[in-house]
N, C-alpha and C positions, 0 to 999 in steps of 0.2 A: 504494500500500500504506500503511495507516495505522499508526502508532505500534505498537500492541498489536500489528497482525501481523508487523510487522518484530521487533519483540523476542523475542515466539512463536518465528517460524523461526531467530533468533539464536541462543535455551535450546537450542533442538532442537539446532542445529549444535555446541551447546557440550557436551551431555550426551551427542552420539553422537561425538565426539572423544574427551570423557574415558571414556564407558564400553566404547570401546573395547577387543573382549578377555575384558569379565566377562561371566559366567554365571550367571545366579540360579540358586536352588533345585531347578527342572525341566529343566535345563541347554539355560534356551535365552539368546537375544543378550539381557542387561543391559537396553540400552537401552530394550524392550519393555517394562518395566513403568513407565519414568516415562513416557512415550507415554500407557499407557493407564490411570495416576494423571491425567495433563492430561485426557483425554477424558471423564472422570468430572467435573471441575471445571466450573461455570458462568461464573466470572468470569474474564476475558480476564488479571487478573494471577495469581489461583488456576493458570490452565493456567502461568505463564511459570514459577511458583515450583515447580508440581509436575516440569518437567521440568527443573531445579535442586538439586529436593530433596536427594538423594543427593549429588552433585556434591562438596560442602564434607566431607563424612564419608566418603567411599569413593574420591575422585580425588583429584590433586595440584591441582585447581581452588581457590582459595581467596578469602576475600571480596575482596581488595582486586582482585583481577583481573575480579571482575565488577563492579565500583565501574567499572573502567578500560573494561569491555566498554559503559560503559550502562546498567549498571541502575539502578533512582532506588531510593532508601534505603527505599521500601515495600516491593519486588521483595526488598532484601536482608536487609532486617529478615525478612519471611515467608521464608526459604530458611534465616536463625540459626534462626528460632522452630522450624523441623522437621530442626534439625540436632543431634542428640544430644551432649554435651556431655560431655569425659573424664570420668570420675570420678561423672557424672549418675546415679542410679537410674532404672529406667523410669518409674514414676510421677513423678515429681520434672519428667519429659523430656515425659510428658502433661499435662500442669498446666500447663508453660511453653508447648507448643505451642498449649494451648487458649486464649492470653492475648490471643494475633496473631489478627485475623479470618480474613486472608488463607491465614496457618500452620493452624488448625482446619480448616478449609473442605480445603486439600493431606492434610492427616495421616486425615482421613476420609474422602478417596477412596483415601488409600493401605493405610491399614489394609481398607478394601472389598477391594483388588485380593488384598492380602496375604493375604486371607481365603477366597479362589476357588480351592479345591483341587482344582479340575478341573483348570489347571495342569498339578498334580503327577504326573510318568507313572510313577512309583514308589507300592507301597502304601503306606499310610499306617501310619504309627515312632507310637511316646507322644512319643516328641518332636515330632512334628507337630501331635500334638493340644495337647499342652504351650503350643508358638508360637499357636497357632489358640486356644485360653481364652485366650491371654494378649489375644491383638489384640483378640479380643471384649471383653472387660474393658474394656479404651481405648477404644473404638467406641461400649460403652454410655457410657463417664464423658464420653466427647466428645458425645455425640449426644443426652444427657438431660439436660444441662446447660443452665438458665434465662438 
């Protein structure tokens, strides 16, 4: 097994530990959507960071335990860059994500996932549609960007 796969199933093990328990949006198992944020990703460190993503904002996972697990400072830099910051505005939180290659590349397959309201088994609130323009917003400012 080489490097990138071992650290792959490593994320995986760590983000189905910690998101052990939560429930997205269409109440299904958490850890399905960083899963299918990595499978959106092409590069071997884009997948280890998207199933990290969450980790540092929503678990008691924190950087220096994944410093301790292995990850190289690329891995954790990309997991800060898509991790929302107290006090951050969203925009402010798009901007910095889009700086990290690794971090754009995660935040635009997650805003994709976040944006698949097939998902949802419930009709669709203005608050849905609300979340849904907001992602698109980010999506276009990530994805049209030179």
């Amino acid at each position: 097994m080489d490097d990138y796969a071992r650290l792959i199933k490593k994320a995986d093990a760590i983000a189905e530990r910690f998101h052990a328990g939560q429930k997205d949006k269409a109440g299904a198992d958490y850890i399905s959507h960083p899963r299918r944020v990595a499978a959106r990703c092409k590069t071997n460190a884009a997948k280890i960071v998207a199933l990290l993503h969450d980790t540092l904002e929503d678990t008691e996972v924190t950087l220096s335990y994944l410093e301790e697990q292995g990850f190289s400072k690329e891995i954790t830099d990309g997991v800060l860059s898509v991790t929302r910051q107290e006090g951050e505005t969203y925009d402010d939180f798009i901007t910095r994500a889009s700086k990290n290659v690794i971090g754009k590349e995660v935040k635009i397959a997650d805003l994709q996932d976040n944006m698949d309201i097939t998902r949802l088994s419930h009709p669709l609130k203005e608050r849905d549609f609300e979340r849904l323009n907001k992602y698109l917003l980010a999506y276009k400012r990530l994805t049209l960007e030179i």
